[in-house]
Backbone bond lengths (Angstrom), bond angles and torsions (degrees), N, CA, C in turn:
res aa  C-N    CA-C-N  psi(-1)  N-CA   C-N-CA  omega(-1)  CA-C   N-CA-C  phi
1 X - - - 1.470 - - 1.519 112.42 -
2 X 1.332 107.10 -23.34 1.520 103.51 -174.87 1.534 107.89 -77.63
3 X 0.923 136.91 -19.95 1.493 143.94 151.84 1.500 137.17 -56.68
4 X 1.854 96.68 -7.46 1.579 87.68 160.07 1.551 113.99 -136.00
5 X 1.345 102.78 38.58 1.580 110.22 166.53 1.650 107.39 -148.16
6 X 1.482 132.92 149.99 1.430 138.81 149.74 0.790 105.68 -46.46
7 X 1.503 120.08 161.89 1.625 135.71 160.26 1.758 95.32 -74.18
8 X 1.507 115.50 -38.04 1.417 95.13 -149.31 1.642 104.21 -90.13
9 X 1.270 101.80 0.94 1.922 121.21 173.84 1.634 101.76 -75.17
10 X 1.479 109.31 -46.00 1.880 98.68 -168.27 1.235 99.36 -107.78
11 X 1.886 131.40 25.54 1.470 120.20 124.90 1.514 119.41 -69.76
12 X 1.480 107.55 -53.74 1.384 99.02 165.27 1.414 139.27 -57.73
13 X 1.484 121.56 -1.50 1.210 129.13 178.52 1.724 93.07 -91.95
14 X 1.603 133.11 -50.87 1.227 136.46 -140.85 1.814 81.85 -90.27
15 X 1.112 140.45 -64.80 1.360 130.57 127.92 1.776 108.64 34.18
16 X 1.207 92.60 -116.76 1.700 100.85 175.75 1.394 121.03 -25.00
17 X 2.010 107.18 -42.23 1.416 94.59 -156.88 1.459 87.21 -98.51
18 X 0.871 152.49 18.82 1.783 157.25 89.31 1.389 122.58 36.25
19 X 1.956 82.08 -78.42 1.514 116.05 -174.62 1.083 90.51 -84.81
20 X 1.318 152.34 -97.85 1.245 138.83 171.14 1.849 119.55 25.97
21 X 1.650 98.48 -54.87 1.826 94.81 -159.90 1.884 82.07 -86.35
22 X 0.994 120.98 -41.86 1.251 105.55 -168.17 1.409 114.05 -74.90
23 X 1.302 124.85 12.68 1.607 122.86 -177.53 1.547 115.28 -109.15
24 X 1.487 89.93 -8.14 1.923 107.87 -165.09 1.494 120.09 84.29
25 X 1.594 119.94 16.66 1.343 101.79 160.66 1.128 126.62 -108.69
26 X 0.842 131.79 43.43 1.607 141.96 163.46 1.447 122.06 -107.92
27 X 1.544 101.32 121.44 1.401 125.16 -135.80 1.939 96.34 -104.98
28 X 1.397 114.73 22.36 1.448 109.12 -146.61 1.744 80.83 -102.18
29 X 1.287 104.92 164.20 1.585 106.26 177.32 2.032 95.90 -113.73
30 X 1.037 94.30 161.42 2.038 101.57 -178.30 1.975 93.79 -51.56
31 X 1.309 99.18 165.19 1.382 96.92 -173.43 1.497 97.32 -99.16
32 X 1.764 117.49 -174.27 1.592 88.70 -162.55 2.103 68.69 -135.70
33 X 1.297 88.18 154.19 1.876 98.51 178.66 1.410 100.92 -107.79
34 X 1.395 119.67 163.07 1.072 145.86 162.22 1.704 126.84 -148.29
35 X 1.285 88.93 95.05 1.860 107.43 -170.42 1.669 112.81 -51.12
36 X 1.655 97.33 92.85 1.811 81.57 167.32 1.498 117.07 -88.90
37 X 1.911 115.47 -155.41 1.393 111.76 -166.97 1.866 116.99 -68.70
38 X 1.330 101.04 -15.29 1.409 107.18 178.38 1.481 111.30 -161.09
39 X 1.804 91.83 71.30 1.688 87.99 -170.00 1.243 109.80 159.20
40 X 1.730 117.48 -172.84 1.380 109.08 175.88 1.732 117.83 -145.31
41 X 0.881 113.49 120.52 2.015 98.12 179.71 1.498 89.48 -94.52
42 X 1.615 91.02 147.62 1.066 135.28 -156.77 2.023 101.03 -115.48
43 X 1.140 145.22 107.69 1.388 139.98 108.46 1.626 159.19 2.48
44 X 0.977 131.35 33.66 1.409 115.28 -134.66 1.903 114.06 -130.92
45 X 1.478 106.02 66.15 1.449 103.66 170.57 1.897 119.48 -70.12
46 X 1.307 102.32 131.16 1.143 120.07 170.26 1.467 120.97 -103.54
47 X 1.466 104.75 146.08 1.973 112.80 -177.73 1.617 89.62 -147.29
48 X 1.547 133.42 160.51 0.865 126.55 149.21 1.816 94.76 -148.97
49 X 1.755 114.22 171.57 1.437 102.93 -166.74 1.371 100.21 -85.31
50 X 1.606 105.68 141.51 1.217 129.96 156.55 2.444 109.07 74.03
51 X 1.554 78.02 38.65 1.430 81.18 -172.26 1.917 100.24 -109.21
52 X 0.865 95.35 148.69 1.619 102.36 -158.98 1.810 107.11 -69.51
53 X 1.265 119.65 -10.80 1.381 139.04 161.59 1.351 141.24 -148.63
54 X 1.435 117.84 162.33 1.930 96.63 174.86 1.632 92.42 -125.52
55 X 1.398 99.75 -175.09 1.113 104.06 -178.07 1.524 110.59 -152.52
56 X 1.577 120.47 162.62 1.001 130.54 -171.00 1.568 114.26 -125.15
57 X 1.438 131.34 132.96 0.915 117.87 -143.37 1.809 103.93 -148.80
58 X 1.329 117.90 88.43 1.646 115.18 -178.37 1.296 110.80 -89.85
59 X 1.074 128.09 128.46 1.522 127.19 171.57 1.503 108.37 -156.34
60 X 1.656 96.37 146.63 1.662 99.94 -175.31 1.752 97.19 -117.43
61 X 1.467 99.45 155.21 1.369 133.52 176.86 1.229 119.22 -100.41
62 X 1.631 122.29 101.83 1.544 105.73 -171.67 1.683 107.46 -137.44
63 X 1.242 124.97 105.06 1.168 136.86 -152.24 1.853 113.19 -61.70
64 X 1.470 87.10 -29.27 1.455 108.98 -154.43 1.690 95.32 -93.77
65 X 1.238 117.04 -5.62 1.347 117.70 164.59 1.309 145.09 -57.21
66 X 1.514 96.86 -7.33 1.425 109.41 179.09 1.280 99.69 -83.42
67 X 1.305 129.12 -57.19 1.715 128.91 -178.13 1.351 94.01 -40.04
68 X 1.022 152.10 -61.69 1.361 146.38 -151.18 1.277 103.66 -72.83
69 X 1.441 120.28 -10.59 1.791 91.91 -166.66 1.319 131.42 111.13
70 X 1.814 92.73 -20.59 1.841 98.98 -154.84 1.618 84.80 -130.28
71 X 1.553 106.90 162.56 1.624 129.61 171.49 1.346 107.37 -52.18
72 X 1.459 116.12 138.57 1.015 117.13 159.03 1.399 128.20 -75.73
73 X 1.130 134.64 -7.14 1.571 152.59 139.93 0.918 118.37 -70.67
74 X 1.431 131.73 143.68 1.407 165.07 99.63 1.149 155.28 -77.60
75 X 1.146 117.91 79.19 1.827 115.27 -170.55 1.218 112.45 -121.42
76 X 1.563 89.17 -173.95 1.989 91.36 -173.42 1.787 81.15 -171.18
77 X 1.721 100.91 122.52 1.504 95.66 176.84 1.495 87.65 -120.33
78 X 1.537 94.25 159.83 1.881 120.64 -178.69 1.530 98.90 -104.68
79 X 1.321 119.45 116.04 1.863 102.40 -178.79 1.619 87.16 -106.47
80 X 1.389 113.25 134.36 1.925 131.21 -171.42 1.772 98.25 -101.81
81 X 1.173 99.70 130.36 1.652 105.29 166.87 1.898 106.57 -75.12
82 X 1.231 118.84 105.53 1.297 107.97 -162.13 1.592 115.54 -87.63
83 X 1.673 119.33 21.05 1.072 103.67 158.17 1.915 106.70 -101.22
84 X 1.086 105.78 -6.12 1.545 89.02 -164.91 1.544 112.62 -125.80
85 X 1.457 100.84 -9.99 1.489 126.15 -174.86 1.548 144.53 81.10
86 X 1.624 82.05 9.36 1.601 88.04 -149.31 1.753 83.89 -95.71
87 X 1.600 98.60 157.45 1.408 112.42 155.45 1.333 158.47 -59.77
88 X 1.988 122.51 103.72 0.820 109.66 -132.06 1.618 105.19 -101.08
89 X 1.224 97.44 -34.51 1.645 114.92 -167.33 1.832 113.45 -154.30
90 X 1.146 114.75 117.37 1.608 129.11 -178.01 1.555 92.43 -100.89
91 X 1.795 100.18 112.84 1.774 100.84 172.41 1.478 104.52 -111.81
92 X 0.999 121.80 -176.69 1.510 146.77 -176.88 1.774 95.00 -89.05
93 X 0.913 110.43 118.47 1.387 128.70 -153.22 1.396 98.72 -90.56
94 X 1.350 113.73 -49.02 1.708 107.28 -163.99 1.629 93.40 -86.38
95 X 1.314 114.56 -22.97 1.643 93.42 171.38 1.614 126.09 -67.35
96 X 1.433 96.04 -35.45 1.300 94.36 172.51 1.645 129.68 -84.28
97 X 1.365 116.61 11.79 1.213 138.65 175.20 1.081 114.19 -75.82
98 X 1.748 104.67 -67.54 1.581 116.11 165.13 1.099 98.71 -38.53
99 X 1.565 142.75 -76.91 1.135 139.02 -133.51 2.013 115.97 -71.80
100 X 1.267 102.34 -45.56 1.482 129.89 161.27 2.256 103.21 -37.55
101 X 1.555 84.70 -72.76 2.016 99.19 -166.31 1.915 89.52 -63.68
102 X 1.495 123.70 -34.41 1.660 111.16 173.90 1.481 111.06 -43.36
103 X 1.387 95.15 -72.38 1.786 113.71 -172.54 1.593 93.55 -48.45
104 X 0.973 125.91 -66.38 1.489 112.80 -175.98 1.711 120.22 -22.05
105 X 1.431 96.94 -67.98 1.858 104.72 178.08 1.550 111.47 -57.27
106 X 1.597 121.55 -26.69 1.166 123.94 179.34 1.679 106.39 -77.04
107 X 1.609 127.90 -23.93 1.067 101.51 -175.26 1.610 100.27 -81.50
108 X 1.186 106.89 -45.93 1.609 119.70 176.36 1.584 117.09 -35.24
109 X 1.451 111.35 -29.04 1.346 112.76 -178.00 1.718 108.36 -111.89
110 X 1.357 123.76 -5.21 1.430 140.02 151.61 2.197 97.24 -56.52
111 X 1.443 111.94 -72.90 1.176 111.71 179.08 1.175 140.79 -52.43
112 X 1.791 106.86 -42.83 1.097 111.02 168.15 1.599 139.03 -107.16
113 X 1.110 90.74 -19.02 1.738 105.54 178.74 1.658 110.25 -53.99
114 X 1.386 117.20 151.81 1.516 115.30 167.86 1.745 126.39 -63.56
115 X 0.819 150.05 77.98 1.576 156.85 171.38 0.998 87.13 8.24
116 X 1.770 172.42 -50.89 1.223 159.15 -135.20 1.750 102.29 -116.07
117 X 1.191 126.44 3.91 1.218 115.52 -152.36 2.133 95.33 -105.66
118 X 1.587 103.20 136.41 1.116 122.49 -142.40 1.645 108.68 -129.98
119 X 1.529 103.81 -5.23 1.529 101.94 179.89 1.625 104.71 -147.85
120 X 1.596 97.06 161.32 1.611 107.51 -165.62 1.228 100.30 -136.80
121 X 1.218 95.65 126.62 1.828 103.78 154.67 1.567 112.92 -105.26
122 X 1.386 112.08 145.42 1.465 122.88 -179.30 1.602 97.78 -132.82
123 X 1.148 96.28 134.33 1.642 113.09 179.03 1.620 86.30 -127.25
124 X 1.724 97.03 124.87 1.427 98.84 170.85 2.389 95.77 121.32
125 X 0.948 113.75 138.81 1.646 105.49 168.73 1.572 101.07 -151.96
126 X 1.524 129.62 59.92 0.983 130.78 168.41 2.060 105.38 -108.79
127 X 1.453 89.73 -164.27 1.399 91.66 161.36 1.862 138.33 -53.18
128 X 1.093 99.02 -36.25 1.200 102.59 175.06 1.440 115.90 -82.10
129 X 1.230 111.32 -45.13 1.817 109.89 165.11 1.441 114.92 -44.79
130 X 0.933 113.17 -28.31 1.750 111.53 -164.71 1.679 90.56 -87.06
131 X 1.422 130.14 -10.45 1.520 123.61 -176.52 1.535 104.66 -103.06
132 X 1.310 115.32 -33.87 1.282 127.07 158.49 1.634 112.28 -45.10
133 X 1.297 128.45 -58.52 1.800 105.79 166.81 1.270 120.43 -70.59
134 X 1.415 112.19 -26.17 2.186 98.61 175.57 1.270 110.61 -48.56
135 X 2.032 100.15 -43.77 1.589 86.87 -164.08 1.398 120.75 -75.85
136 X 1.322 103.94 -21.11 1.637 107.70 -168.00 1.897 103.48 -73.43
137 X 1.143 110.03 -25.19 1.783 104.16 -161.44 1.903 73.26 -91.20
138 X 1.262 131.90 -20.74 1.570 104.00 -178.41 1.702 96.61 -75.40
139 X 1.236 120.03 3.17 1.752 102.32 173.70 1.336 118.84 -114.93
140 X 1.437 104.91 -32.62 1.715 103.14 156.62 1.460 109.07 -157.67
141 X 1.489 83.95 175.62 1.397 102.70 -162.87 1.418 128.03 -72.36
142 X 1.547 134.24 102.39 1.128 136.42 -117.10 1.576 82.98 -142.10
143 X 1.558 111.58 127.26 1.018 127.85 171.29 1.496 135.48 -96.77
144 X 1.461 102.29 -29.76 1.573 120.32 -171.89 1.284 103.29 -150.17
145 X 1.342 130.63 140.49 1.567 144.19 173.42 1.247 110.11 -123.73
146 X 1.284 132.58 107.44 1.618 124.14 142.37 1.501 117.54 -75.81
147 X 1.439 106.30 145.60 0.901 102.26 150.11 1.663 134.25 -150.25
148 X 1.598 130.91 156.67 1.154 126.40 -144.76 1.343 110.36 -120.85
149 X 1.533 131.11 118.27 1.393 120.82 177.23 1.176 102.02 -131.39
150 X 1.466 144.90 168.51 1.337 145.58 154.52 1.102 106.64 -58.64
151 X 1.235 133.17 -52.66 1.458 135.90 -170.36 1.531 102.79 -56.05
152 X 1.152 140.16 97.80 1.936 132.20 175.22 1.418 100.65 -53.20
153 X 1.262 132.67 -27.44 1.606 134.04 -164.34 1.170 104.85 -72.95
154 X 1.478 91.66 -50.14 1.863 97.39 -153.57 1.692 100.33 -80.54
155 X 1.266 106.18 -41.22 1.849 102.64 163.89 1.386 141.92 -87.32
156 X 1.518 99.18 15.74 2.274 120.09 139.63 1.274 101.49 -71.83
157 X 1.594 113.40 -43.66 1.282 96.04 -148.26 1.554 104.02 -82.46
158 X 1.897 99.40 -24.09 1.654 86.42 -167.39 1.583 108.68 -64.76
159 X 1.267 113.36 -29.26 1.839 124.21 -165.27 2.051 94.33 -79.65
160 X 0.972 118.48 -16.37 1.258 105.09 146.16 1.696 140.32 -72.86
161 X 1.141 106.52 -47.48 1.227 101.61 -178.68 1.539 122.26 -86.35
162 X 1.570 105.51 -19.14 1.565 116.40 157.96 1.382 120.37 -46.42
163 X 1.766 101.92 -51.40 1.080 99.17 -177.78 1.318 141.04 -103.01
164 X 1.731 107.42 18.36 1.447 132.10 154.48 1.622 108.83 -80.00
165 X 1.207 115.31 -5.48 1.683 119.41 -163.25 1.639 79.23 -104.11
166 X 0.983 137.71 -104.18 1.163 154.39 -146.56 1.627 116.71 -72.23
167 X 1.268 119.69 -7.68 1.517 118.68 171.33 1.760 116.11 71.09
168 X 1.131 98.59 -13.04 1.458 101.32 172.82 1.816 125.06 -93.49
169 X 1.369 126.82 169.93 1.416 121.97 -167.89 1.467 92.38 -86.41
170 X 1.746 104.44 121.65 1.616 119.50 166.63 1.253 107.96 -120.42
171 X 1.426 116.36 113.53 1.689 109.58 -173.37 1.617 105.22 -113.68
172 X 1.400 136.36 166.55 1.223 141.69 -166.02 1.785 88.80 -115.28
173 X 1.443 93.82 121.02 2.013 105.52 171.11 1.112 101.04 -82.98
174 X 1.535 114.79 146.78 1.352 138.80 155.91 1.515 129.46 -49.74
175 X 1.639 82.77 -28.39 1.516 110.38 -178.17 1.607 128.29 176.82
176 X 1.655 108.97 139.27 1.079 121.42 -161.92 1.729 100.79 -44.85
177 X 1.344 152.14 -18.76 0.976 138.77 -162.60 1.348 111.81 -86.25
178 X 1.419 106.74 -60.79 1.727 131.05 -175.27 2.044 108.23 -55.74
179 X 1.496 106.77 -17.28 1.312 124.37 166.13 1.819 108.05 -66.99
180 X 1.222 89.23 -64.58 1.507 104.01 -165.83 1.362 109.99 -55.64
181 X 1.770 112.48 -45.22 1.607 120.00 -158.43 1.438 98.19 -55.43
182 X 1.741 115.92 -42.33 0.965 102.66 -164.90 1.936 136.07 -100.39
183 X 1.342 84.94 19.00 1.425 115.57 -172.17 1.598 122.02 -55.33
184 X 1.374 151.00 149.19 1.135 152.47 159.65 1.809 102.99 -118.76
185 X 1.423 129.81 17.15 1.120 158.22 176.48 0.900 141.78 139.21
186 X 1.918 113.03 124.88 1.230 122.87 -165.31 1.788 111.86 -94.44
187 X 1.368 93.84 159.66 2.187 93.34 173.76 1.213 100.87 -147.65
188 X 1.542 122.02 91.78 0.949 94.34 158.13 1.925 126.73 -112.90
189 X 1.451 100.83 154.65 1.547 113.56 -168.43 1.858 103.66 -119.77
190 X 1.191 99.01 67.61 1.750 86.93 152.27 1.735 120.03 -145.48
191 X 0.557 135.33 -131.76 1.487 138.57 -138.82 1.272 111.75 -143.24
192 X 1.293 133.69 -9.93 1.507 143.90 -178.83 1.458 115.46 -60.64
193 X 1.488 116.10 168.56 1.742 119.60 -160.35 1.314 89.04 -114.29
194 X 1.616 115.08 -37.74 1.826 117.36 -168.40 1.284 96.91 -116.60
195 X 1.333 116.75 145.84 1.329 154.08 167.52 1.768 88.15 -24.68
196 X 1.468 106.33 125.16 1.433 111.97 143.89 1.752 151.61 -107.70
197 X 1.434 100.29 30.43 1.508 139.99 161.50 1.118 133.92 -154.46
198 X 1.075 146.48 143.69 1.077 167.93 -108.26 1.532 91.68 -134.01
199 X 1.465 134.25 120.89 1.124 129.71 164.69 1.285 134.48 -72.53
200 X 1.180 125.33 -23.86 1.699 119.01 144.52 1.295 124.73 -42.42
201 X 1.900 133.16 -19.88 1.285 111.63 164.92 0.988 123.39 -65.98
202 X 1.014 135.30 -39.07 1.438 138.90 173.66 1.593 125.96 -33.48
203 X 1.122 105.19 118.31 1.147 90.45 -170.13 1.379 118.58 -115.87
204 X 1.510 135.45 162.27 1.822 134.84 -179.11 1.607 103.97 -17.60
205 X 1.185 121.54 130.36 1.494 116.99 147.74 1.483 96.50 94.71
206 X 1.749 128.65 -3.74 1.692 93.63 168.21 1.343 114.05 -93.12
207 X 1.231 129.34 166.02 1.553 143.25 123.81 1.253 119.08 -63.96
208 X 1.502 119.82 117.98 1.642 138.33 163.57 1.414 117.50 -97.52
209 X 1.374 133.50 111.84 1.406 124.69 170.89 1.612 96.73 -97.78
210 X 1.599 91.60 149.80 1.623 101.00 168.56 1.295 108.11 -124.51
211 X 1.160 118.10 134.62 1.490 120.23 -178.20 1.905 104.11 -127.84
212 X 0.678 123.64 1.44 1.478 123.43 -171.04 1.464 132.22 -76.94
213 X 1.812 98.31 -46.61 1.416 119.93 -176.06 1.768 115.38 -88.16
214 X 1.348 123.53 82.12 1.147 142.91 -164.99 1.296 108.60 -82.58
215 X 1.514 144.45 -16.61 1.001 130.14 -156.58 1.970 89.82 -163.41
216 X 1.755 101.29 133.52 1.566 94.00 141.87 1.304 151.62 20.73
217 X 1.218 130.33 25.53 1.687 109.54 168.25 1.889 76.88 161.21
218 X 0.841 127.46 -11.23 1.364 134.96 172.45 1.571 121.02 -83.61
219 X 1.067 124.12 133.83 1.387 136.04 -146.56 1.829 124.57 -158.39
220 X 1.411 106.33 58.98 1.427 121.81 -167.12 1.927 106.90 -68.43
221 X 1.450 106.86 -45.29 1.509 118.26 178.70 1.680 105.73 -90.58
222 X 1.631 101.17 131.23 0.949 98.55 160.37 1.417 153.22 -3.32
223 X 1.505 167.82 -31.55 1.377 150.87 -82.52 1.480 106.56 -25.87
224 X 1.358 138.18 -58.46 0.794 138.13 -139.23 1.866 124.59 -93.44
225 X 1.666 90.29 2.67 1.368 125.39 167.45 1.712 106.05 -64.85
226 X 1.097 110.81 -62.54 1.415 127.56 -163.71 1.567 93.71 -62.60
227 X 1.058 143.31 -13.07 1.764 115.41 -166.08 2.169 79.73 -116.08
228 X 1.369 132.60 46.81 1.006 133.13 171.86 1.937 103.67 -150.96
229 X 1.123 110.79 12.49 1.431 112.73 -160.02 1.602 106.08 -130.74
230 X 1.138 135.28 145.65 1.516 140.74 172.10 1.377 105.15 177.77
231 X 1.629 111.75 122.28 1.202 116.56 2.63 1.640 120.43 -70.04
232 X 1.455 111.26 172.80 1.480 104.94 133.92 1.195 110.94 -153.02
233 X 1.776 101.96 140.87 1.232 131.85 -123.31 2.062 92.89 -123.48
234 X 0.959 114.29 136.00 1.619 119.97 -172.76 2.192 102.40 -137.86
235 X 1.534 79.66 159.76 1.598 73.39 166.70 1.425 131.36 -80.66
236 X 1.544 112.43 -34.97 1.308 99.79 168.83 1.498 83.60 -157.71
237 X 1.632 112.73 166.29 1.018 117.46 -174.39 1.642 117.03 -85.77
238 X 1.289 114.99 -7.17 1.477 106.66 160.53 1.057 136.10 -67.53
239 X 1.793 107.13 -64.26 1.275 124.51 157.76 1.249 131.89 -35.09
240 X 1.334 118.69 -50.83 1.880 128.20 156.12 2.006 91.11 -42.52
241 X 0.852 111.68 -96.88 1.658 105.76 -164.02 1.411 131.93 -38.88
242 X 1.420 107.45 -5.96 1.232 124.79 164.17 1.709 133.46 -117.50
243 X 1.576 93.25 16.37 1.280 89.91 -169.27 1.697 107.13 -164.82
244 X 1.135 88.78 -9.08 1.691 84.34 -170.50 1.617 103.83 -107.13
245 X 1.470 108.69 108.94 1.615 103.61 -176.63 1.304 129.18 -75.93
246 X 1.230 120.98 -17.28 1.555 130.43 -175.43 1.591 87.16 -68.14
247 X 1.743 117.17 -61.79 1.385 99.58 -163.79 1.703 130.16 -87.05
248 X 1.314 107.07 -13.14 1.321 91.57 139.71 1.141 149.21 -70.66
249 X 1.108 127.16 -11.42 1.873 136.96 164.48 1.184 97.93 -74.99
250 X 1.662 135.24 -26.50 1.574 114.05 -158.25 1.988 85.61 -98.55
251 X 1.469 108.85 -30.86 1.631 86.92 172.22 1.760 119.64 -75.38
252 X 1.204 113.60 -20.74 1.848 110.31 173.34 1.567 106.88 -67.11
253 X 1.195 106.05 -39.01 1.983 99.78 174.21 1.476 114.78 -90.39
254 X 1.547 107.38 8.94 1.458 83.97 147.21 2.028 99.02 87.66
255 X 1.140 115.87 6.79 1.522 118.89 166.29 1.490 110.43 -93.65
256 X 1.443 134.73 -3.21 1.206 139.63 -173.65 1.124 129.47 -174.52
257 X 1.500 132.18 121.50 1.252 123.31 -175.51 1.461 121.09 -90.09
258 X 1.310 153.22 -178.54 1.483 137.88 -138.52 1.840 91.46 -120.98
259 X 1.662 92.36 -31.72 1.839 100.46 168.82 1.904 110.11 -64.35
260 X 1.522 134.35 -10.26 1.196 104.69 177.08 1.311 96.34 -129.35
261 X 2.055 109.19 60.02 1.522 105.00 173.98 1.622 79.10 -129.89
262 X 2.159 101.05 131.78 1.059 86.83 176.70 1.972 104.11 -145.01
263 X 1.614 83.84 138.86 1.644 82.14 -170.65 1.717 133.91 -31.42
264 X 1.180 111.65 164.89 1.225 119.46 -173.39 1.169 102.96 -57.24
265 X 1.520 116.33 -49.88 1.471 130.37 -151.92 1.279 126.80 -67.39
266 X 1.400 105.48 -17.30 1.289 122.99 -152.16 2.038 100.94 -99.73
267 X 1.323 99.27 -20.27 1.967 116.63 -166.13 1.666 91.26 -59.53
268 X 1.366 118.15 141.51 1.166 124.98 159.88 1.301 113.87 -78.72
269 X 1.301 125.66 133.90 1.493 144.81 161.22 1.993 105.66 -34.45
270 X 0.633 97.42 -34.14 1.680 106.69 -164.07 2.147 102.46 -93.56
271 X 1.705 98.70 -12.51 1.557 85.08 -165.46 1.653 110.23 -97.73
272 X 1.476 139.21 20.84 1.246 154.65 135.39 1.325 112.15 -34.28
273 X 1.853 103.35 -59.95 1.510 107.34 -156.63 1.903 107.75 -94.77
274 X 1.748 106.94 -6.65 1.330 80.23 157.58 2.057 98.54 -117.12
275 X 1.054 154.35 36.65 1.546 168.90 146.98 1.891 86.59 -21.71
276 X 1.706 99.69 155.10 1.413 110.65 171.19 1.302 88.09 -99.16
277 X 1.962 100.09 141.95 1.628 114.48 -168.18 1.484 108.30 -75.73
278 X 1.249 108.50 -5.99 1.877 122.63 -175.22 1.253 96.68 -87.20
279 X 1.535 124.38 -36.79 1.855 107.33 -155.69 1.329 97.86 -61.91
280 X 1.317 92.69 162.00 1.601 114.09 161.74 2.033 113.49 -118.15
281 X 1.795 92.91 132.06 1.479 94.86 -160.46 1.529 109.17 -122.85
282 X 1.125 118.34 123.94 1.582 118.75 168.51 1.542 125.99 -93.56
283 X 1.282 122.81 140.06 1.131 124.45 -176.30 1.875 98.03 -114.21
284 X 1.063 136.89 91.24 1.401 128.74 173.24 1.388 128.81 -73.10
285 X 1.264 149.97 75.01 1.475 128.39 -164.93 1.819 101.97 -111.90
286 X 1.391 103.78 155.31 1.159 133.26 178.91 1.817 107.27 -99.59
287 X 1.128 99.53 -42.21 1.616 106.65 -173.16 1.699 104.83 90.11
288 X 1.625 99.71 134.60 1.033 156.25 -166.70 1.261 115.11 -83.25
289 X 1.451 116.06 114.35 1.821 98.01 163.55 1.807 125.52 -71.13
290 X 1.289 95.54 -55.97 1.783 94.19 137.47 1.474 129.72 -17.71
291 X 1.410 135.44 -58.44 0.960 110.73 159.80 1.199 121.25 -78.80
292 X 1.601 142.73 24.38 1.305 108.37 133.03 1.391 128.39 -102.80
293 X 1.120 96.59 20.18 1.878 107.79 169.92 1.593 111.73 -69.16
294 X 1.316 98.09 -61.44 1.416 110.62 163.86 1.523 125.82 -54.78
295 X 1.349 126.97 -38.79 1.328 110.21 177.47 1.769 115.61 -100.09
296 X 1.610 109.44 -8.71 1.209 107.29 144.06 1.625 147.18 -100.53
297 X 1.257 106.81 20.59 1.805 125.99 157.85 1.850 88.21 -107.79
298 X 1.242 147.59 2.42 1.594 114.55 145.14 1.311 114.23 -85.37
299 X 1.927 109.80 -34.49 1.613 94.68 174.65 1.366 132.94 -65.07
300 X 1.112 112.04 -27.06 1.384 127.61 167.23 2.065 123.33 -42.03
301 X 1.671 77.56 -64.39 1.559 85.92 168.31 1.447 130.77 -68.71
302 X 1.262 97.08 -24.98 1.846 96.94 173.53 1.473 100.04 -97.32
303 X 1.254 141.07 29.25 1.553 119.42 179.23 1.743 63.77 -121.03
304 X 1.535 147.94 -47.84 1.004 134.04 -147.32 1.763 108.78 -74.02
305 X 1.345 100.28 -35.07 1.473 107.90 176.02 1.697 117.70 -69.43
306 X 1.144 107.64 -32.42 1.835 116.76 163.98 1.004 117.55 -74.03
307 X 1.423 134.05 3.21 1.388 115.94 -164.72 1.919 94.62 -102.82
């Protein structure tokens, strides 16, 4: 799939359907969970207005998948011809997930990040990390990547093949800190319940996206990040209150109130390039059924135009 769309096409698609949630046309209902023995399936039909299909989208979350060997994702999306209903295209779900939750941090870090900012930290070296730098170097210009996993193997290997992909310096941290200190934006994508940095690294002037903490009682960002940060920026304000655990724990202790969390959708294009170079900015997403409307009506169309 990554061969028949840009990165910088399905930011601008994830983009739109952005504006979309914050305008009221997005037609998607909350997704619905079902807790298995080490993990979670996931639900997830998408509609948005006047989009040429929706889609349906099952995928499970299984933390404990790494010991095994195997992805912690699984999906399988149905893309629907939405005037007639019929079935158009069955994709590989967790690829297009990654690809969808990438563009996400890339629009988030298109909006909010400082226009001069030149380095990345990635906490996390699975599949989704590796979509997490396409999208971010499709928004700026990114010179150096660390990145930090427990695994030492798996994060040589990811800063290798990142950085045979992309031509730029990807080095593997020793540790989540020495990543962060030196960051002009952080991403991190994994699966953890407690915070995996310390919010004092952070320093004036980055953007942090969190993409990890999907559900309740889960807590990838700091709390104590958020009462030092503005904006911070969510996908929609339901979904955040129902789903996003970092930021509800950081509003029950009292680091943030739910009135100065404000959607993605809503950020002006233009407010990056005048932003104070000191703030510190969060982008939080949970993920969207919407965004896979959007990044599966581009796969669709470019596998249809190649064929």
């Amino acid at each position: 799939m990554r061969r028949t769309v840009s990165t910088a096409d399905l930011l601008d698609a994830v983009e739109a359907a952005y504006r979309d949630v914050s305008a009221g046309r997005d037609r998607s209902p909350m997704r619905s969970h079902l807790g298995l023995a080490d993990g979670t399936l996931l639900l997830m039909p998408g509609l948005r207005e006047g989009a040429a299909g929706a889609s349906v989208k099952l995928v499970t979350v299984m933390p404990g998948n790494a010991a095994r060997g195997l992805p912690t994702i699984h999906a399988v999306v149905v893309w629907f011809d939405a005037q007639t209903g019929r079935p158009i295209a069955i994709l590989d779900g967790a690829e297009l997930t990654a690809m969808r939750t990438g563009a996400a941090s890339g629009v988030g870090t298109r909006l909010l990040a400082r226009t001069d900012a030149e380095t990345l930290a990635v906490i996390g070296a699975g599949a989704q990390a590796e979509w997490q730098v396409r999208a971010v170097l499709a928004a700026r210009t990114i010179r150096r990547v660390s990145v930090y996993a427990r695994d030492s193997e798996r994060r040589a290997a990811f800063a290798s093949r990142m950085a045979d992909e992309t031509g730029i310096t990807v080095e593997p941290s020793a540790d989540a800190e020495t990543a962060i200190r030196d960051a002009d934006i952080v991403c991190c994508a994994t699966t953890s319940s407690e915070p995996v940095f310390d919010a004092a690294w952070v320093r004036p002037g980055t953007h942090v996206n969190g993409i990890g903490a999907y559900r309740l009682g889960m807590v990838e960002l700091p709390p104590e990040l958020f009462a030092r940060a503005g904006p911070v920026a969510i996908d929609s304000h339901a979904a955040s209150m129902a789903e996003a655990g970092d930021v509800v724990a950081a509003i029950t202790l009292g680091f943030v109130a739910e009135d100065d969390l404000v959607e993605l959708g809503t950020i002006d294009r233009a407010w990056a390039a005048r932003r104070d170079p000191d703030a510190i900015t969060i982008f939080k997403s949970v993920g969207l059924a919407i965004q896979d409307v959007a990044a599966a009506g581009l796969v669709t169309a470019g596998m249809t135009a190649q064929a």
